[in-house]
NUDOVO-859598 format. One line per 2 residues: number of its first residue (from 1); their letters; for each residue x, y, z of N, C-alpha, C, CB. Coordinates in nm, 2 decimals. Atoms other than C-alpha are relative to their C-alpha. Glycine has a CB too. Layout:
BEGIN
NUM> a> X:Y:Z:X:Y:Z:X:Y:Z:X:Y:Z  ...
This chain:
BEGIN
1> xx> 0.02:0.08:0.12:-1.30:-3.18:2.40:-0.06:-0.14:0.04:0.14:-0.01:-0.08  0.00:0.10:-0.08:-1.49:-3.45:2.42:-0.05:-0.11:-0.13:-0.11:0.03:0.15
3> xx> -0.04:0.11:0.10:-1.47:-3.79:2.23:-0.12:-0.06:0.02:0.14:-0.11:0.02  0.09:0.08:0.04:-1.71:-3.97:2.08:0.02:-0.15:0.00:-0.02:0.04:-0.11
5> xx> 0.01:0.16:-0.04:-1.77:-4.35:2.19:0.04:-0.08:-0.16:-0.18:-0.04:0.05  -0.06:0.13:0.07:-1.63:-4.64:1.93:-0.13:-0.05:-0.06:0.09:-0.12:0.10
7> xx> 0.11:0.08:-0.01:-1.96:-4.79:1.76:0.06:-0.15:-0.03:-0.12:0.05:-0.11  0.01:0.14:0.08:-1.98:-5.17:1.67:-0.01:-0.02:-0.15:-0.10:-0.06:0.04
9> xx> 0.05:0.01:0.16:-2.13:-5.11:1.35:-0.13:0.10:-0.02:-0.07:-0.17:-0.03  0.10:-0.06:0.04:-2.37:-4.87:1.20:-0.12:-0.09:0.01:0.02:0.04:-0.12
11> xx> 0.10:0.08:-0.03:-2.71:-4.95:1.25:-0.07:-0.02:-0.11:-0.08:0.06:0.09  0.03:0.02:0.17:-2.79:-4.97:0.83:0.15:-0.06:-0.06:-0.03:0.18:-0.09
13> xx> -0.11:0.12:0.03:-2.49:-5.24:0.80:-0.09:-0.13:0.00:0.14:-0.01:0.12  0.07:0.14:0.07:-2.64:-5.51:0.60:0.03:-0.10:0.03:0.01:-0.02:-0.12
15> xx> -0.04:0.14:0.02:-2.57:-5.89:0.68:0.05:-0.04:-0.14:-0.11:-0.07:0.05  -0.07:0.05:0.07:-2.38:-6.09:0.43:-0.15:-0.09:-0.07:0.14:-0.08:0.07
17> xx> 0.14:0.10:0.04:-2.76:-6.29:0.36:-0.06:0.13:-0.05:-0.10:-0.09:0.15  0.04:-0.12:0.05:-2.89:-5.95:0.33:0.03:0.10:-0.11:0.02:0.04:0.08
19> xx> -0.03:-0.06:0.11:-2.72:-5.82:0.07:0.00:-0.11:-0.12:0.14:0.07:0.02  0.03:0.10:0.13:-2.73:-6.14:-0.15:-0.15:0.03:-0.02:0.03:-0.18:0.02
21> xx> 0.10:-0.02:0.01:-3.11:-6.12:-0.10:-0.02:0.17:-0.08:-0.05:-0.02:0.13  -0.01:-0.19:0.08:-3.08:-5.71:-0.24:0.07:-0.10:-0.19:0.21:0.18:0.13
23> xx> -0.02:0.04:0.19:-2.86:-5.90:-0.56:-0.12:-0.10:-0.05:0.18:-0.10:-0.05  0.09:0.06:0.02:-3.12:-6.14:-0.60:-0.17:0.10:-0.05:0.02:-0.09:0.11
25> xx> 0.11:-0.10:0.00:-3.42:-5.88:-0.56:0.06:0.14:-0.16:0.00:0.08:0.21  -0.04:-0.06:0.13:-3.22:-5.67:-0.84:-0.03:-0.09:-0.11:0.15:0.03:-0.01
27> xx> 0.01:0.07:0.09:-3.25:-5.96:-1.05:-0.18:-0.03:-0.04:0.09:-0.11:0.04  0.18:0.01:-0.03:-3.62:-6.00:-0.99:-0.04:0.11:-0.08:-0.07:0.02:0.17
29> xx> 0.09:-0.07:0.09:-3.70:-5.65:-1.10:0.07:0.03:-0.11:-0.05:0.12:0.04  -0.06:0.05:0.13:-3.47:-5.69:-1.40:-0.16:-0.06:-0.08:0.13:-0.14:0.04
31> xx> 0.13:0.08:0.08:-3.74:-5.94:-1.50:-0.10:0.08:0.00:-0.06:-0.14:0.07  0.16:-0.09:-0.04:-4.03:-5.71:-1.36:-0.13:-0.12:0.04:-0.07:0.11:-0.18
33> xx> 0.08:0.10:-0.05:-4.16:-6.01:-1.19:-0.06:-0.05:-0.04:-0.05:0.00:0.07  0.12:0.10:0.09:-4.27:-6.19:-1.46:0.04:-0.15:0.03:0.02:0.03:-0.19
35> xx> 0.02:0.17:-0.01:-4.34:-6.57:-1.35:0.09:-0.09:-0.15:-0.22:-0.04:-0.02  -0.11:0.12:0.08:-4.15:-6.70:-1.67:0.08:0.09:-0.05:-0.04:-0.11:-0.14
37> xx> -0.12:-0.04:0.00:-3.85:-6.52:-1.60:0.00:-0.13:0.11:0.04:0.19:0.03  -0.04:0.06:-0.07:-3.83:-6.83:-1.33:0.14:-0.06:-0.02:-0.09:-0.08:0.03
39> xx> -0.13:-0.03:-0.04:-3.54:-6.96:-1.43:0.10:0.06:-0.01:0.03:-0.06:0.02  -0.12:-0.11:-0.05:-3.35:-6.67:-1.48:0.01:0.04:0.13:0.01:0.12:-0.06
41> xx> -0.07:-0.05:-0.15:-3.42:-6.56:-1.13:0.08:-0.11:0.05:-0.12:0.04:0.12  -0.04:0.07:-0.09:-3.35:-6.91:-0.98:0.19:-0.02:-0.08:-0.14:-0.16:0.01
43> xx> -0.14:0.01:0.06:-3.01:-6.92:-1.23:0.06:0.10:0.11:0.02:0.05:-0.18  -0.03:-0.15:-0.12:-2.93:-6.53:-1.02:-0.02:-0.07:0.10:-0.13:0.15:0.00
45> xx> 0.01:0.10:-0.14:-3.00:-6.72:-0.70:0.08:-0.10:0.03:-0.11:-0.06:0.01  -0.10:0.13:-0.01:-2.78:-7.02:-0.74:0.09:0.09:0.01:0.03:-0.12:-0.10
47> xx> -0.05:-0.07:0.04:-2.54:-6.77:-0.89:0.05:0.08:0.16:-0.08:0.06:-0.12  -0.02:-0.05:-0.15:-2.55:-6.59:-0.57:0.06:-0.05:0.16:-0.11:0.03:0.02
49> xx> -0.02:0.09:-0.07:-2.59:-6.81:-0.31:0.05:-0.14:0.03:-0.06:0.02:0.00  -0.05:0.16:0.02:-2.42:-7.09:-0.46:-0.07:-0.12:0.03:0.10:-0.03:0.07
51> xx> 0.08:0.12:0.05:-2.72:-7.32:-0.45:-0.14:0.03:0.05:0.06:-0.15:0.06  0.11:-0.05:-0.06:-3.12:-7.29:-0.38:-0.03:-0.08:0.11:-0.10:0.00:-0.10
53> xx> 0.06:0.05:-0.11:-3.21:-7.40:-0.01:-0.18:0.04:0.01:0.10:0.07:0.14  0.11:-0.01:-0.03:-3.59:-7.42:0.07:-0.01:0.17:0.05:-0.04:-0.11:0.09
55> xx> 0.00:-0.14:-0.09:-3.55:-7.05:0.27:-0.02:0.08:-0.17:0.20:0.05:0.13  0.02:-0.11:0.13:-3.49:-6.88:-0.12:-0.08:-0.04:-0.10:0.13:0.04:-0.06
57> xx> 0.13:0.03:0.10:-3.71:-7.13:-0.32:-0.12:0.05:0.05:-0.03:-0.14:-0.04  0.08:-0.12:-0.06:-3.97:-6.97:-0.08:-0.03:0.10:-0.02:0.03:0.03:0.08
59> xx> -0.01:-0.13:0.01:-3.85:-6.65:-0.14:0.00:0.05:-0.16:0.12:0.04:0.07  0.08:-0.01:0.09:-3.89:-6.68:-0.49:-0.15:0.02:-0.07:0.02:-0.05:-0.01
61> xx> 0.15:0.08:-0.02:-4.21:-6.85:-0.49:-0.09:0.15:0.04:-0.01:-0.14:0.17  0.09:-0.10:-0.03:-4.36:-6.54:-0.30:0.02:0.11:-0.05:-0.02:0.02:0.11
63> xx> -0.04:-0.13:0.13:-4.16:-6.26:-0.55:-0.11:-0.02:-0.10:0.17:-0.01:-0.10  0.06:0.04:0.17:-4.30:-6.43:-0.88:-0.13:-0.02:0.07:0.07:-0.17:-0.11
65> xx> 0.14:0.06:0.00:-4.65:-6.52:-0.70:0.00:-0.16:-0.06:-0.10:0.10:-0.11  0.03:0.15:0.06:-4.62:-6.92:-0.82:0.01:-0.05:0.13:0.09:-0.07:-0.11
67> xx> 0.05:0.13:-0.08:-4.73:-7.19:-0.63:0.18:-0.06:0.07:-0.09:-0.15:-0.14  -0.12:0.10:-0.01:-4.38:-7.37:-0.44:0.01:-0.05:-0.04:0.04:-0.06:0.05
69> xx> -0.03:0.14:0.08:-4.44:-7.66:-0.56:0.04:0.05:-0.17:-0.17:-0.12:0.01  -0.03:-0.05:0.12:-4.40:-7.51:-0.92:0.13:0.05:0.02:-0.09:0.09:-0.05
71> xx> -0.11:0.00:-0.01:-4.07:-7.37:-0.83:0.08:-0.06:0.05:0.02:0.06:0.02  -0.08:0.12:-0.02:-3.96:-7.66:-0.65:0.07:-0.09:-0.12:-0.09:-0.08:0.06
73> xx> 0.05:0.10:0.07:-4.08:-7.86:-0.91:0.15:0.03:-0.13:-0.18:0.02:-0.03  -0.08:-0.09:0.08:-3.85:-7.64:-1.19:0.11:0.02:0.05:-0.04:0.10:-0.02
75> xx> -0.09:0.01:-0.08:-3.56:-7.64:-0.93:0.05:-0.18:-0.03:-0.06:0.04:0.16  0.01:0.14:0.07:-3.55:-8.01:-0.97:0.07:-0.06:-0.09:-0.10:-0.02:-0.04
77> xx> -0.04:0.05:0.15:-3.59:-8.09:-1.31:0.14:0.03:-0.07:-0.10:0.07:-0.10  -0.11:0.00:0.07:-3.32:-7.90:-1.43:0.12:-0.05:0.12:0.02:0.14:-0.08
79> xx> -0.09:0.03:-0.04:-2.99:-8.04:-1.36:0.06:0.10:0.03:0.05:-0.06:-0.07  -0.11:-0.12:-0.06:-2.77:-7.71:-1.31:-0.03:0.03:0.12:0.01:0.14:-0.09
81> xx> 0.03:-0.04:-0.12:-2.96:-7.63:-1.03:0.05:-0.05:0.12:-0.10:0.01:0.01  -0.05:0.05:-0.10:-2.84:-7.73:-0.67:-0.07:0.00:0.13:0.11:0.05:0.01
83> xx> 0.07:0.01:-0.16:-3.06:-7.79:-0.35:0.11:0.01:0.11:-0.08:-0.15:0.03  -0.09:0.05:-0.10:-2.73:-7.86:-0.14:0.10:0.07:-0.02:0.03:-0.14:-0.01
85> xx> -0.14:-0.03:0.05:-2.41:-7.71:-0.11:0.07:-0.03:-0.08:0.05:-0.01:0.06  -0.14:0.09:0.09:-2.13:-7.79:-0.36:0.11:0.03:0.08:0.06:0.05:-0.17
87> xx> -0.12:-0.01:0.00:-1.81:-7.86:-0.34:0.09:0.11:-0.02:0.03:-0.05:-0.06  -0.12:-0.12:0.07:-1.50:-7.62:-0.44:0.01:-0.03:-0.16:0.18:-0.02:0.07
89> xx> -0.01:0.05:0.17:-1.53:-7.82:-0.80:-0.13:-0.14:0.02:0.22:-0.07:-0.06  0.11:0.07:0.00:-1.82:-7.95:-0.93:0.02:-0.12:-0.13:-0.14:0.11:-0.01
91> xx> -0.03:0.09:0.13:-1.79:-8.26:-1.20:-0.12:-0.05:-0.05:0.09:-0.12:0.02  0.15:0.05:0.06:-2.12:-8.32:-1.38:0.04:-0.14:-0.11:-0.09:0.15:-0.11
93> xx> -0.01:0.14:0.07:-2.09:-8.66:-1.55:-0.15:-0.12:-0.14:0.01:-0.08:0.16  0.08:-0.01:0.08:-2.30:-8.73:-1.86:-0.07:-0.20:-0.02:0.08:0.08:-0.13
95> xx> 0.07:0.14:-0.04:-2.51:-9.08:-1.82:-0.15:-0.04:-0.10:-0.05:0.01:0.19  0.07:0.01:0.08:-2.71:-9.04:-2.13:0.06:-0.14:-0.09:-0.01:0.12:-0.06
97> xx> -0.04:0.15:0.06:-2.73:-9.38:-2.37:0.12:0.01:-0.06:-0.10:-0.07:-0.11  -0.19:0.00:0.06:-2.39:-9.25:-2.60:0.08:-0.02:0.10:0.08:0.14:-0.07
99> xx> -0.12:0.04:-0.09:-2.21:-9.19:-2.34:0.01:-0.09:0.13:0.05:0.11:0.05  0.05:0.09:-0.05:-2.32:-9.45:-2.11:0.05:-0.16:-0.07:-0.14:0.04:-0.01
101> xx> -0.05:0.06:0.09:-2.25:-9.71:-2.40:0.13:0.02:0.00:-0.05:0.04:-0.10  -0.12:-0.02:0.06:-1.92:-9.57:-2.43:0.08:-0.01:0.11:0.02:0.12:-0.07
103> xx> -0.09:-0.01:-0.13:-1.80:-9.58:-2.02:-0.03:0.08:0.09:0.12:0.02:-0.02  0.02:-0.12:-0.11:-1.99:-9.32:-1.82:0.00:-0.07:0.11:-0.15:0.09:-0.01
105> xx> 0.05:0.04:-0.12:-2.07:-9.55:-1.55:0.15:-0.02:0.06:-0.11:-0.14:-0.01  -0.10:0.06:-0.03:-1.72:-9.67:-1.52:0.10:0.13:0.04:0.04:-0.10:-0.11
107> xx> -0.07:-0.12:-0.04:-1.59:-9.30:-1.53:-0.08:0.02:0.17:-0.01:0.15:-0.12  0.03:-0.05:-0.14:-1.81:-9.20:-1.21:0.01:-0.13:0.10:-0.17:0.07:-0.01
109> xx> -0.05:0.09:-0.09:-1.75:-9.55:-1.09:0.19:0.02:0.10:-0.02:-0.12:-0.09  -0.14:-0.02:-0.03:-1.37:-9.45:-1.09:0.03:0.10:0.11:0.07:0.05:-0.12
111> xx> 0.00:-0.18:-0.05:-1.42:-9.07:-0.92:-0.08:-0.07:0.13:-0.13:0.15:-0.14  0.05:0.08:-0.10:-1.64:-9.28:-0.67:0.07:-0.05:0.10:-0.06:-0.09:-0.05
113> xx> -0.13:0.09:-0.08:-1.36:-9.51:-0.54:0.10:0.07:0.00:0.06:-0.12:-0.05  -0.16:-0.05:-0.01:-1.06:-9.28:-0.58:-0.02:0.09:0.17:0.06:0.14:-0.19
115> xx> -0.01:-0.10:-0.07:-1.24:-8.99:-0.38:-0.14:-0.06:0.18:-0.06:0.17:-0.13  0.10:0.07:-0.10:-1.48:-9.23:-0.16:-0.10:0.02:0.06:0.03:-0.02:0.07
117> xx> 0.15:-0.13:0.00:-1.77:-9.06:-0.23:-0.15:-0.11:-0.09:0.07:0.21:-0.17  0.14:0.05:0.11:-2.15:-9.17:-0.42:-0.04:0.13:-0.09:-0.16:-0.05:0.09
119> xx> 0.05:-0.08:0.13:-2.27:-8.95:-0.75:-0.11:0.07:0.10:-0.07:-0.10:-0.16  0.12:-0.11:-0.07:-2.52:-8.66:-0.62:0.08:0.02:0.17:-0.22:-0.10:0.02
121> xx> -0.05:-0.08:-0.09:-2.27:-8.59:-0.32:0.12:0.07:0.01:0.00:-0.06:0.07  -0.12:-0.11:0.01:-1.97:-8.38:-0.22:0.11:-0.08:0.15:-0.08:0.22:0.04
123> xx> -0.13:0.10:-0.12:-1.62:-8.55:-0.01:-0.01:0.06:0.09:0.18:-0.01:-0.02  -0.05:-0.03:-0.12:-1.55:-8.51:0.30:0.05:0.15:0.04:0.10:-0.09:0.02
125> xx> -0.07:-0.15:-0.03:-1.35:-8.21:0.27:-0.05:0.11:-0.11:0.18:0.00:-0.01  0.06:-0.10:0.09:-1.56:-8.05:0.05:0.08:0.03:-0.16:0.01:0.15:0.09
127> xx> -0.09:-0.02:0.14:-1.34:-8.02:-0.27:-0.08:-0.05:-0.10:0.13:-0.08:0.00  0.09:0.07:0.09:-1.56:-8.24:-0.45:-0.12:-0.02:-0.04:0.02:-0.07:0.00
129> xx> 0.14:0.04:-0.01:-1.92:-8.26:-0.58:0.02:-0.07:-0.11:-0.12:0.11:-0.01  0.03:0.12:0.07:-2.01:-8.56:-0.82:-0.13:-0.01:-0.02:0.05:-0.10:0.07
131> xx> 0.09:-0.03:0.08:-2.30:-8.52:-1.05:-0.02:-0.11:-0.12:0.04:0.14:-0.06  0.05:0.07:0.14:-2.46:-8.78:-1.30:-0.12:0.07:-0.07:-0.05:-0.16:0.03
133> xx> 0.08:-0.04:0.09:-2.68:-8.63:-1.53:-0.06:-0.07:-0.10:0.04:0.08:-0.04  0.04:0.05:0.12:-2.94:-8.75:-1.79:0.08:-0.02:-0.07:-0.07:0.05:-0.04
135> xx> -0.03:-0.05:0.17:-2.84:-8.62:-2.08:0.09:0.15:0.01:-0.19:0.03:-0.10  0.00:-0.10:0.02:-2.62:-8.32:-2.15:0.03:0.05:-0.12:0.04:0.04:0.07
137> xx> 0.04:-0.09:0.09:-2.68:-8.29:-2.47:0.10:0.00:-0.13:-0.01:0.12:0.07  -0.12:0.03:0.08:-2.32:-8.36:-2.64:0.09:-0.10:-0.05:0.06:0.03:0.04
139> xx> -0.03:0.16:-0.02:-2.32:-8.72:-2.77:0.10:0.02:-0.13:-0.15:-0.13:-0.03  -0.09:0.00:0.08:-2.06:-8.65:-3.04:0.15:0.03:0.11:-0.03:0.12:-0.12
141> xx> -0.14:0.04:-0.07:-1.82:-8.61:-2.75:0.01:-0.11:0.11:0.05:0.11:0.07  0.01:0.11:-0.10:-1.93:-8.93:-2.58:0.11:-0.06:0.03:-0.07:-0.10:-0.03
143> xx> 0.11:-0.08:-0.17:-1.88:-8.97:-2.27:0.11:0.06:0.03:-0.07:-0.12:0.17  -0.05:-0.16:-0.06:-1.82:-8.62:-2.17:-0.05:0.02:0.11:-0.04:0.13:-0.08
145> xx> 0.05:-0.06:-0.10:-1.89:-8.42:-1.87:0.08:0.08:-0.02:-0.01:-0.05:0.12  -0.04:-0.18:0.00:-1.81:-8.06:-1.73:0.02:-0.01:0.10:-0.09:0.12:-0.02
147> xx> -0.06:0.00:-0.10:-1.59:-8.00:-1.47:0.07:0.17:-0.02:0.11:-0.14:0.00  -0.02:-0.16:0.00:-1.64:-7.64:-1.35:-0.07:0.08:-0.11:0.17:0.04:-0.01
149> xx> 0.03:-0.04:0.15:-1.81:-7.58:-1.65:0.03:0.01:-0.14:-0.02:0.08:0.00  -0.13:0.01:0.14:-1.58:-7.65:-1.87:-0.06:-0.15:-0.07:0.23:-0.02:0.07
151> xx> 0.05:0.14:-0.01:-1.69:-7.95:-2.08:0.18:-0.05:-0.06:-0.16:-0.02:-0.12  -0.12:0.09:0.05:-1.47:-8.23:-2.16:-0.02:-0.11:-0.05:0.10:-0.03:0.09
153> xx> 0.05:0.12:0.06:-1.52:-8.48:-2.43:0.08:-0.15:-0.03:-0.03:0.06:-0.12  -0.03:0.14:0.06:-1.43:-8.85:-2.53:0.09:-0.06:0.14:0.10:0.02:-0.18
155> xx> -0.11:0.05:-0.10:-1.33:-8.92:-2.17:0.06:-0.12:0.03:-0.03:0.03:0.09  -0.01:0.18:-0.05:-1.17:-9.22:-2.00:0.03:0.01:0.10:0.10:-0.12:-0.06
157> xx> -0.05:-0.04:-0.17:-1.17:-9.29:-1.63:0.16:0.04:0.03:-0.04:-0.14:0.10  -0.17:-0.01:-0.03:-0.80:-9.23:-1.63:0.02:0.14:-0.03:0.12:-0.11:-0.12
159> xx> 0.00:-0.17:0.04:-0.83:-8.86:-1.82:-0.10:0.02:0.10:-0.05:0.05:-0.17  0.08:-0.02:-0.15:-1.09:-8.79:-1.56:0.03:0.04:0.05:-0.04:-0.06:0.07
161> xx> -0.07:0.03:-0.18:-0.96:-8.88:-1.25:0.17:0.16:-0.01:0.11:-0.27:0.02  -0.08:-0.08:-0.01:-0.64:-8.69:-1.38:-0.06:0.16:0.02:0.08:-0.02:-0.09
163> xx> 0.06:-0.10:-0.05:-0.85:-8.39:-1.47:-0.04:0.06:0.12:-0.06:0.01:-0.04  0.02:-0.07:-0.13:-1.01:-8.37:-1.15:0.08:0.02:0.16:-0.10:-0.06:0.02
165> xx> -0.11:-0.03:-0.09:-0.68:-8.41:-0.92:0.08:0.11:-0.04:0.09:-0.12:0.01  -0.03:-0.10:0.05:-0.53:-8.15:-1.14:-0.10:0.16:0.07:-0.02:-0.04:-0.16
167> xx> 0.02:-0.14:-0.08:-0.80:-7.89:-1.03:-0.01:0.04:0.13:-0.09:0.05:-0.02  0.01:0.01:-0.09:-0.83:-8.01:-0.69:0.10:0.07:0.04:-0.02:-0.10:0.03
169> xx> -0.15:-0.01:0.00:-0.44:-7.98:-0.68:0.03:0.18:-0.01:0.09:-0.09:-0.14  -0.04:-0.15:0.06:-0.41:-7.63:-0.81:-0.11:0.11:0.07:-0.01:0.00:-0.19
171> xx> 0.07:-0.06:-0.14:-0.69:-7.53:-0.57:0.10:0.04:0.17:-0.11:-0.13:0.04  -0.11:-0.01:-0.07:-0.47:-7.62:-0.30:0.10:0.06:0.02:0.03:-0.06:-0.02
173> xx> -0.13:-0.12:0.03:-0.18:-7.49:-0.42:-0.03:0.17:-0.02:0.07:-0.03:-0.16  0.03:-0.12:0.06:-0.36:-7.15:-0.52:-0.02:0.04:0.18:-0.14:0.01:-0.15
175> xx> 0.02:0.00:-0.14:-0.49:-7.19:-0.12:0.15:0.04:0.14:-0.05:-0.15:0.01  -0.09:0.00:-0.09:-0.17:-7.24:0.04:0.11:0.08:-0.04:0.04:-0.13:0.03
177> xx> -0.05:-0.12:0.00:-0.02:-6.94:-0.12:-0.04:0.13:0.05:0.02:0.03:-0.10  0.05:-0.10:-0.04:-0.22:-6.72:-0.01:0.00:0.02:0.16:-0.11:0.00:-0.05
179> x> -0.02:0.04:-0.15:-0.16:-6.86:0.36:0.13:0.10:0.05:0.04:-0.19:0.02
């Protein structure tokens, strides 16, 4: 009787990059590679990869046939999109004239100093990304933002700050049960 050797891994075992690229490529012919399906693919792509690096605006770029710079460019503009890693919680912060007028600067000034961070980055330990945005659009709840996607209106750096120690907290906690 004789035994068969132990493999490592099958030789059709996908990488962890490799199979996001397959969900992403599902999403593509979804569209049927139509050029303004862009950003639904690049939405599928964040979605996936949790943010677009140059390697998959690339890899867009040469699915759809458009120019980079056009899917850069559309990467960019809109706010939801991400070039950079995030955080574990993301806080988008609304810096349009209502809410601006009403204390935006003073909320992301607050979230700034508590977590010792600048707007458009992510802390130290990763927990946090910090987002000012134009405009998003909801000046009857001035000044609002979205934290996790959740929005939250008529804020004040004090409701804030709590909100965002609250999910940090309960991250944590959700973390160190599972330990």
């Amino acid at each position: 009787m004789t035994k068969t050797p132990p493999t490592a891994s099958a030789p059709d075992e996908k990488s962890p990059h490799e199979l996001k690229l397959q969900l992403l490529d599902k999403s593509l012919k979804k569209s049927q590679y139509q050029q303004d399906a862009l950003i639904e693919v690049l939405h599928a792509a964040q979605e996936t990869f949790g943010h677009l690096d140059e390697e998959i605006l690339d890899y867009v770029s040469i699915q759809l046939k458009l120019p980079p710079s056009w899917v850069y460019g559309v990467a960019t503009f809109y706010n939801f999109f991400s070039l950079d890693p995030q955080g574990d919680h993301v806080c988008v912060v609304c810096m349009g004239t209502a809410c601006y007028v009403k204390g935006a600067g003073e909320i992301v000034a607050r979230i700034e100093q508590e977590f010792d961070m600048k707007a458009g980055a992510t802390t130290a330990d990763n927990s946090l990304t910090l987002i000012s945005a134009r405009c998003l659009g909801n000046c009857s709840l001035a000044p609002m933002l979205t934290l996790d996607g959740n929005v939250l209106g008529k804020q004040t750096p004090e409701s804030t700050l709590a909100a965002v120690k609250e999910k940090i907290s309960s991250t944590t906690a959700a973390g160190e049960e599972t330990l």
